[in-house]
C-alpha positions, 0 to 999 in steps of 0.5 A: 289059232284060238285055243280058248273055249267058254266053259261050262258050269260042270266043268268049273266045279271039275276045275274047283274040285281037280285043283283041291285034290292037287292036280296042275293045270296041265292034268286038268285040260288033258282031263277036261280036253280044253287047252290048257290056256283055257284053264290058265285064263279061267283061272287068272279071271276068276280067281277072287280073294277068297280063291277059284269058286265055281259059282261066282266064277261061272256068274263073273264068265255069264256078265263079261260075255252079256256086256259083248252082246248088243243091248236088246232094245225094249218094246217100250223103248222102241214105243218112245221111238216112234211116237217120236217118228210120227211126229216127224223127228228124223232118227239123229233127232229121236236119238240124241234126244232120248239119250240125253233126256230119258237115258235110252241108248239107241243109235239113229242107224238101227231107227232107220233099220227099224223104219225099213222092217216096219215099212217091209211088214206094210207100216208107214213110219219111213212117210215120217222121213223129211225128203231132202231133195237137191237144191239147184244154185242160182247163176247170173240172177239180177234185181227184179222185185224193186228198192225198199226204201228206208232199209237197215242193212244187216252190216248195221245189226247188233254182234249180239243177235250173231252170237244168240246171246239172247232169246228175241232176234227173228228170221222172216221169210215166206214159203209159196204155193203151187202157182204162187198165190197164197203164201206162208209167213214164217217166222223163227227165233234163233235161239230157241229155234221158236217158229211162228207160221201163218197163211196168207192169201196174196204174198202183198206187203199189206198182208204180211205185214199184217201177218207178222204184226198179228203173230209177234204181237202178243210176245212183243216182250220177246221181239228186239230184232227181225231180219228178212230177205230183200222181198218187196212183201217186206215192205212195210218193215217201218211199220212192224219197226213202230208197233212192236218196237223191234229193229228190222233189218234186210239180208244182202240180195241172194245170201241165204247163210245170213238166214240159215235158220230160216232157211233150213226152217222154211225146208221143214215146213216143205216136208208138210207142204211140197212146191206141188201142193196148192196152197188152197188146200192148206187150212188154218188147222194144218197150220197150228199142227204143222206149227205144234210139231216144229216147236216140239222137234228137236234141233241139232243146234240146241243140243237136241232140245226143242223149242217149247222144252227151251222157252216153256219146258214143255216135255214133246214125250208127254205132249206125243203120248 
């Protein structure tokens, strides 16, 4: 049974007034018709060292019962939320980084309560959300695409790019299209999670060489390793090798894990272009946007620190705004 019951201010100055005129604690919850727990606890919490004072003891009573109340979260808060949204951070994402960088505590539970009230009045943050779909696995697949000759295998590869003890070891892949024609080169760092992305009109050796040529090149500087899949469109890795002075080296056939990130990357990037959509459609400015809203996403794995924060300091909140 719950004998205690909050007071009111009325009733402390009655307490404050009955105990200087001498009255027990049991004569003033029969007067005031509270438990006499209600008053023995009263007292007990509110007592300072200068005795029981109804005004700071109703103050003290106010501040213990707001702390029980969840923190009522700010219209300018929930507006550093969902420019964060739009720019198609997940709600882990947009809360672990506000917390850490600006001290706004937000759980990602109530962002995606905050996501579904906004799509119920006709709004278009849950459009933000990355579609995760089921991967299907792969049985009984063999060797088609022919042998690359000269390869590194990624057993030869330094223990320091494992370990991402330093910024410059890559992951190269490529993302195709509806009707596998044109394709995407992406390249991202594994420290800083850096991504690099151009578009390609045929998945050919000649052009993703290229491709990956032309992006590293100006930050060559930061290129000691680039690992890849076993695709034939990697072909010309003794090349890259030669021009940007960097080891490349190929996966084993079908193990994913060893390019978790670029995999898990390649997944970010379907968000903006589905296997459904004709890679046609996609022109060299949907490429720098989708590359600018990669960099500036927070990852997990960086302490939900983005790529530009990492390598330029560059603050996603200001670019947002």
């Amino acid at each position: 049974m719950k004998n205690y019951t909050h007071l009111t201010r009325e009733q402390r100055y009655q307490i404050y007034v009955l105990r200087k005129t001498g009255h027990s604690q049991t004569d003033i919850a029969d007067l005031l018709k509270v438990h006499k727990s209600t008053i023995s606890r009263e007292l007990r919490r509110n007592t300072g060292g200068r005795g029981y004072r109804p005004k700071q003891a109703h103050r003290k009573a106010i501040e213990r019962r707001m702390d029980k109340v969840p923190r009522r979260i700010a219209q300018t808060e929930w507006y550093f939320v969902e420019r964060l949204l739009l720019e198609d951070w997940s709600p882990e994402q947009v809360s672990n980084w506000l917390n850490q960088n600006y001290g706004i505590n937000v759980s990602h539970e109530r962002i995606y309560q905050h996501i579904l009230e906004d799509k119920s009045h006709g709004g278009t943050l849950y459009t933000h959300l990355r579609c995760r779909r089921k991967r299907r696995k792969r049985y009984g697949v063999y060797e088609r695409r022919g042998e690359i000759h000269g390869k590194l295998s990624i057993e030869q590869r330094p223990s320091i790019v494992e370990e991402k003890a330093r910024f410059g070891d890559w992951e190269v892949d490529t993302v195709i299209g509806k009707g596998n024609k044109q394709a995407i080169v992406s390249l991202i760092e594994r420290k800083s999670y850096l991504t690099l992305i151009r578009k390609v009109e045929r998945k050919t050796a000649v052009l993703v060489t290229k491709a990956v040529i032309e992006m590293l090149k100006p930050i060559s500087h930061l290129v000691h390793t680039i690992t890849s899949d076993n695709g034939k469109e990697f072909a010309g890795h003794a090349e890259i090798s030669e021009i940007l002075g960097a080891e490349f080296y190929f996966a084993h056939p079908y193990a994913s894990w060893e390019r978790g990130i670029n995999e898990n990357t390649n997944g970010l990037i379907r968000q903006y272009v589905p296997k459904s959509r004709m890679l046609e459609s996609v022109d060299d400015i949907e490429i720098q946007n989708i590359m600018q809203k990669l960099n500036n996403r927070p990852r997990k794995a960086t302490g939900y620190k983005t790529p530009n924060q990492i390598l330029f300091s560059i603050d996603p909140v200001a670019l947002a705004s």
